[in-house]
N, CA, C and O atoms as CSV, one atom per row, in Angstrom:
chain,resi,resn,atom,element,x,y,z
A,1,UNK,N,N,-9.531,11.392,-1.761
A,1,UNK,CA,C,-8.422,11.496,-2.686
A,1,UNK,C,C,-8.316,10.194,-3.454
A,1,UNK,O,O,-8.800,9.144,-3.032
A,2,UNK,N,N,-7.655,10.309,-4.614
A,2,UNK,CA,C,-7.604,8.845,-5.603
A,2,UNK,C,C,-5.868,8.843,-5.700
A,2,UNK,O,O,-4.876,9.550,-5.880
A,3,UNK,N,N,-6.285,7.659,-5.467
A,3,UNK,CA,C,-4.900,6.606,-5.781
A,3,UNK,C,C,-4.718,5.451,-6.512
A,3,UNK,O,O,-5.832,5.038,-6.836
A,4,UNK,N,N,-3.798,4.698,-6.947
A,4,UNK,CA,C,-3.545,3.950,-7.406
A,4,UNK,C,C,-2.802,2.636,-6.539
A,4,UNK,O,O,-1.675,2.737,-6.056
A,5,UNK,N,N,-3.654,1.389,-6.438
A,5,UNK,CA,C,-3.064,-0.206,-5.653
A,5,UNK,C,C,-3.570,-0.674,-6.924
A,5,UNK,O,O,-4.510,-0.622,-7.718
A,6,UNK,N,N,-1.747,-1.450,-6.532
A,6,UNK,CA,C,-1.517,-2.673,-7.895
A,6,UNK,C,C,-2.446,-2.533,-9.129
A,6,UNK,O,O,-3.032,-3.426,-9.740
A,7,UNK,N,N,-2.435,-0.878,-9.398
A,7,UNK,CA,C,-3.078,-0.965,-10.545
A,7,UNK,C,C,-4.590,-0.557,-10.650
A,7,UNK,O,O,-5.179,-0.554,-11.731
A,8,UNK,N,N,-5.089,-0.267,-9.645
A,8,UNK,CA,C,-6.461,-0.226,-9.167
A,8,UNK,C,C,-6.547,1.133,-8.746
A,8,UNK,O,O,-5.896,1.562,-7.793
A,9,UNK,N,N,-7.294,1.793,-9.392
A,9,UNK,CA,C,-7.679,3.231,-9.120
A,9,UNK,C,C,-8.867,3.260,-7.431
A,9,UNK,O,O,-9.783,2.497,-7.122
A,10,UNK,N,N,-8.393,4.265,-6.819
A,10,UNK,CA,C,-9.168,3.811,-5.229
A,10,UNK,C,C,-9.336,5.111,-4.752
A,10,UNK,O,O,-8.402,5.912,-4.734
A,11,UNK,N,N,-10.694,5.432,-4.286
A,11,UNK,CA,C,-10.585,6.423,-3.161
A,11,UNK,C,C,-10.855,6.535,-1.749
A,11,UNK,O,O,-11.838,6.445,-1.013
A,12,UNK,N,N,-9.847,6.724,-1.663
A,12,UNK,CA,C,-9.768,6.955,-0.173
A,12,UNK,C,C,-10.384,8.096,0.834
A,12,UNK,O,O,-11.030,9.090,0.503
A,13,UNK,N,N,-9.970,7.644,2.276
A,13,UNK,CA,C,-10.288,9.089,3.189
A,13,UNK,C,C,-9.129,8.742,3.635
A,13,UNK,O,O,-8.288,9.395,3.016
A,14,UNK,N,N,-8.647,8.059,4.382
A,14,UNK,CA,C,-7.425,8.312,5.398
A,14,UNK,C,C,-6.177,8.173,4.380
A,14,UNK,O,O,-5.795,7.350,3.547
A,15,UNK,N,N,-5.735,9.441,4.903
A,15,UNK,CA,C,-4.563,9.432,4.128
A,15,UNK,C,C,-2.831,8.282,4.607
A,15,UNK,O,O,-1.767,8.277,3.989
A,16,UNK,N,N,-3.116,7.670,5.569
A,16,UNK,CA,C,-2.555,6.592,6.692
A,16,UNK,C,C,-2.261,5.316,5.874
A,16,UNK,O,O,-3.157,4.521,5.590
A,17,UNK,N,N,-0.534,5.089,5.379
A,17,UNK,CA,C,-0.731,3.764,4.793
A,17,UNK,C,C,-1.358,2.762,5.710
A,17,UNK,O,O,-2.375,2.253,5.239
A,18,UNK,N,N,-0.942,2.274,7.127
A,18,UNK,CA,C,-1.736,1.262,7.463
A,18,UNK,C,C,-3.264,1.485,7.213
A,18,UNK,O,O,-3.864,0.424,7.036
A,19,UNK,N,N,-4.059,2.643,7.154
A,19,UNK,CA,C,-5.692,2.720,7.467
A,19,UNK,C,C,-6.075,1.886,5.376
A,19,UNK,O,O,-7.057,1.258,4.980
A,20,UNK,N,N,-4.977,2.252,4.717
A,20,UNK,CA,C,-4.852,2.346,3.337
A,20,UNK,C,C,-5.217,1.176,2.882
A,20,UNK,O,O,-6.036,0.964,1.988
A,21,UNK,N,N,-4.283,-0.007,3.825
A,21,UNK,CA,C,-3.860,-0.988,3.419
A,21,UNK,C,C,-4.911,-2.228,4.002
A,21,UNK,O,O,-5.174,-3.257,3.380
A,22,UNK,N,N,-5.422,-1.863,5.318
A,22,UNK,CA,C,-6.499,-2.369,6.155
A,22,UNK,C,C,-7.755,-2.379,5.228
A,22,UNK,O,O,-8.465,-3.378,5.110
A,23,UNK,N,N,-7.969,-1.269,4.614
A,23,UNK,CA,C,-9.043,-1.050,3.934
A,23,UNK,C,C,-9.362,-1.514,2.485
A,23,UNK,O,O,-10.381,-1.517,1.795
A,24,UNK,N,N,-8.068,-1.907,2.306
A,24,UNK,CA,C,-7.866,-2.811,0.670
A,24,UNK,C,C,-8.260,-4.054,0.550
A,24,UNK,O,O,-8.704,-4.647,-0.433
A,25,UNK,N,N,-7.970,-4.580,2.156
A,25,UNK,CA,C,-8.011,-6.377,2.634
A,25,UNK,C,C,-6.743,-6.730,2.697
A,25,UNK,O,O,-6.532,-7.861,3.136
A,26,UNK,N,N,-5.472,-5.828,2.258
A,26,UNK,CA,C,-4.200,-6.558,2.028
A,26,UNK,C,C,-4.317,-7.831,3.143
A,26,UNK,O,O,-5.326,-7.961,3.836
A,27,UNK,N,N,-3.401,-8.560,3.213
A,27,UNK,CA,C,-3.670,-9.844,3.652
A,27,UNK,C,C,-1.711,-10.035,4.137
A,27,UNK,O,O,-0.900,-9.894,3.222
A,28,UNK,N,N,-1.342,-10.255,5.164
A,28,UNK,CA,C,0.235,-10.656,5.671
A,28,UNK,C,C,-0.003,-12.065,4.904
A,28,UNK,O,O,-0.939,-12.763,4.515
A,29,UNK,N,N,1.774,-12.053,4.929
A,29,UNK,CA,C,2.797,-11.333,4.736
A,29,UNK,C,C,2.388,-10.457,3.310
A,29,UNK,O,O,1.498,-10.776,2.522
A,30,UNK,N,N,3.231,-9.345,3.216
A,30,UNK,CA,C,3.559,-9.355,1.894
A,30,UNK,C,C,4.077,-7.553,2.002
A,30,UNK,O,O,3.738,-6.898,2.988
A,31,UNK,N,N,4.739,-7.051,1.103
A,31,UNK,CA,C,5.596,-5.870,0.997
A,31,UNK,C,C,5.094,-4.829,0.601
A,31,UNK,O,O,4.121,-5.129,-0.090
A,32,UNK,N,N,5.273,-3.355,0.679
A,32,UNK,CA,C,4.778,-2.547,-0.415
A,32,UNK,C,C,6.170,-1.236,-0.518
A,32,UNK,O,O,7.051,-0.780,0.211
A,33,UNK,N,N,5.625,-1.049,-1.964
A,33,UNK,CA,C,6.374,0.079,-2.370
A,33,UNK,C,C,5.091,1.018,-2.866
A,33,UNK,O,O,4.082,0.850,-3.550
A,34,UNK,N,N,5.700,2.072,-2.146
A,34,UNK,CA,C,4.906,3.420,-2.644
A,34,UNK,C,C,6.022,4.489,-3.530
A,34,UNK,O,O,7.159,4.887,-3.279
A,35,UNK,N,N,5.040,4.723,-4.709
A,35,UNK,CA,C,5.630,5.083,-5.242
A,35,UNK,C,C,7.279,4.893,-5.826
A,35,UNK,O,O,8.116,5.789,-5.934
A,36,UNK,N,N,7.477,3.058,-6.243
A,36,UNK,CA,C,8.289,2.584,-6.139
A,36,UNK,C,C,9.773,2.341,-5.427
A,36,UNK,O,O,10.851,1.806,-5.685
A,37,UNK,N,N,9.221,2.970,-4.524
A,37,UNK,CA,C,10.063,2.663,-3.366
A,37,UNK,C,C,9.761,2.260,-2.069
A,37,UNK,O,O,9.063,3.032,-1.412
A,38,UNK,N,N,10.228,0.946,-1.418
A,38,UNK,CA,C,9.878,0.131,-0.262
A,38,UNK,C,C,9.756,1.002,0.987
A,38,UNK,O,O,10.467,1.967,1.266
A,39,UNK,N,N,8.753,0.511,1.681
A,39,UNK,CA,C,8.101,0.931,3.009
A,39,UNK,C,C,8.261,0.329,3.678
A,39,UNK,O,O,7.134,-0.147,3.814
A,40,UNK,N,N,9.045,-0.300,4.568
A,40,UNK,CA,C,8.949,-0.887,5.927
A,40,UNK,C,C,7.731,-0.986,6.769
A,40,UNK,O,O,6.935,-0.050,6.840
A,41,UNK,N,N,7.533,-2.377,7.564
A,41,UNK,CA,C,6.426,-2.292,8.290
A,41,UNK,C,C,6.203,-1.569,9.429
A,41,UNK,O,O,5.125,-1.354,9.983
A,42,UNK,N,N,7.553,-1.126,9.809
A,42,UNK,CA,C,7.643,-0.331,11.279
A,42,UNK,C,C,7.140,0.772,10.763
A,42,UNK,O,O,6.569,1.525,11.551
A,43,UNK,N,N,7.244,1.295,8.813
A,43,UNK,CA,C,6.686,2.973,8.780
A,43,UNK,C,C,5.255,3.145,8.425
A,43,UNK,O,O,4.701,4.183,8.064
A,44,UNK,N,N,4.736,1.945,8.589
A,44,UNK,CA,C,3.429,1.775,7.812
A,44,UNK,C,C,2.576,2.699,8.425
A,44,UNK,O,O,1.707,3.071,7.637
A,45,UNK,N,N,2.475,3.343,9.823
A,45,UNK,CA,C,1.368,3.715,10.601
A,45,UNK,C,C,1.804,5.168,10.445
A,45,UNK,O,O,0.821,5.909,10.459
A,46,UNK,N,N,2.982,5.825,10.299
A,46,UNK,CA,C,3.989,6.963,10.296
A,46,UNK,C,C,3.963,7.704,8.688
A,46,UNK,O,O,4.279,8.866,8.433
A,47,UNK,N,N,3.645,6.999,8.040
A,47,UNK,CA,C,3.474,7.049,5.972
A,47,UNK,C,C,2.380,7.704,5.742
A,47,UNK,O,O,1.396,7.369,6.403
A,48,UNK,N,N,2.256,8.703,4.848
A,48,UNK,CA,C,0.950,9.304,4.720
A,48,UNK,C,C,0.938,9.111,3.598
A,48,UNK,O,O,1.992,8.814,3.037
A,49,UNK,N,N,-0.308,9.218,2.858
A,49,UNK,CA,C,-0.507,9.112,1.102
A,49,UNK,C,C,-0.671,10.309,0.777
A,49,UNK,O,O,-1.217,11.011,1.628
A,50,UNK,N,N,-0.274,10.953,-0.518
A,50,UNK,CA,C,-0.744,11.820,-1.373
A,50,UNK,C,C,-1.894,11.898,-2.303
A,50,UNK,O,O,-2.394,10.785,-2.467
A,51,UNK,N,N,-2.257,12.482,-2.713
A,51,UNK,CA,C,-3.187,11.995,-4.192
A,51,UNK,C,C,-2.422,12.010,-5.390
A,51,UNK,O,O,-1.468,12.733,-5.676
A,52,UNK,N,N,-3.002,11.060,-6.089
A,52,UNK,CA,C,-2.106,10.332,-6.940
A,52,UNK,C,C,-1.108,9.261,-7.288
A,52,UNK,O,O,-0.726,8.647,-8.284
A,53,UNK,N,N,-0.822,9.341,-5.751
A,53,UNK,CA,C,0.086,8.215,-4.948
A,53,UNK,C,C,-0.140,6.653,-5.790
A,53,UNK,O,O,-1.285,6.286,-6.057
A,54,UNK,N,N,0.863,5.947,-6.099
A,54,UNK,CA,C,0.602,4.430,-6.456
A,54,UNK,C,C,1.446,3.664,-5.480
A,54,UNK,O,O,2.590,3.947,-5.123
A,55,UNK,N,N,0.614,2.528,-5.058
A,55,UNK,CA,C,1.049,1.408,-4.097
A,55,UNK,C,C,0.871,0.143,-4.712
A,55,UNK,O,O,-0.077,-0.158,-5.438
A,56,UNK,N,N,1.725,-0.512,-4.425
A,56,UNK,CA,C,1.736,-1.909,-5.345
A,56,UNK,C,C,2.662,-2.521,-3.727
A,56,UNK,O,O,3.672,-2.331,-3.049
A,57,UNK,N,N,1.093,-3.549,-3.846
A,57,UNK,CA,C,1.649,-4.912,-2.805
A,57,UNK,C,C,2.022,-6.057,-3.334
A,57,UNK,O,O,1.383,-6.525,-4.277
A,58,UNK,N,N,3.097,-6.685,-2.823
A,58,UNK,CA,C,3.655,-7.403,-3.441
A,58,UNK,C,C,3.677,-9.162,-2.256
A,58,UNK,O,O,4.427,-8.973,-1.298
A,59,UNK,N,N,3.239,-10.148,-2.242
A,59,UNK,CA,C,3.316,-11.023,-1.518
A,59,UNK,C,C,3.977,-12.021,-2.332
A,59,UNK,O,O,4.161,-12.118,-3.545
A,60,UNK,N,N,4.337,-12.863,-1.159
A,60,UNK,CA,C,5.763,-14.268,-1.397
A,60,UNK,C,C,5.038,-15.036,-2.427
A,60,UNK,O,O,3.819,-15.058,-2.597
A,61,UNK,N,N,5.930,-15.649,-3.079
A,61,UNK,CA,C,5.495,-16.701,-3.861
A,61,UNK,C,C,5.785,-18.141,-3.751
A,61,UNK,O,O,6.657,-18.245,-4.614
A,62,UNK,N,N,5.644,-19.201,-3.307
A,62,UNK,CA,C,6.645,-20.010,-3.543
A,62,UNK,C,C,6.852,-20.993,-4.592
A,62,UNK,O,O,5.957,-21.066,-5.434
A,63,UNK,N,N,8.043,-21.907,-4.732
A,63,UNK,CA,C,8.502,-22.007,-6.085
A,63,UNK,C,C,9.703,-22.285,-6.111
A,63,UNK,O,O,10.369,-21.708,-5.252
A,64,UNK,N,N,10.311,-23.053,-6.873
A,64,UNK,CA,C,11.707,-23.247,-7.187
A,64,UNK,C,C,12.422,-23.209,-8.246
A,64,UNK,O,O,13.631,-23.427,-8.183
């Protein structure tokens, strides 16, 4: 199935945000919203993707 990270067209097999996100390299800390709305890390393993689905990870910045 194809999806969309931060913009990046991707295909996948596991439909599993954590298998999703493992497989991107995401890198801790940092947040995601699927389908513009936030995911918690406790739902990450519990979250399934759709096709078509967009995920945008978002990590800290620092800065003042």
């Amino acid at each position: 199935m194809t999806i969309t990270i931060n913009g990046e067209l991707l295909t996948i097999k596991s439909a599993v945000l954590v298998d999703v996100l493992q497989n991107f390299g995401a890198k801790a800390p940092f947040a995601v919203a699927l389908n513009g709305e936030f995911i918690p890390q406790s739902l990450h393993a519990s979250t399934t993707i759709n096709e078509g689905d967009s995920i945008e990870l978002l990590s800290p910045i620092q800065g003042g």
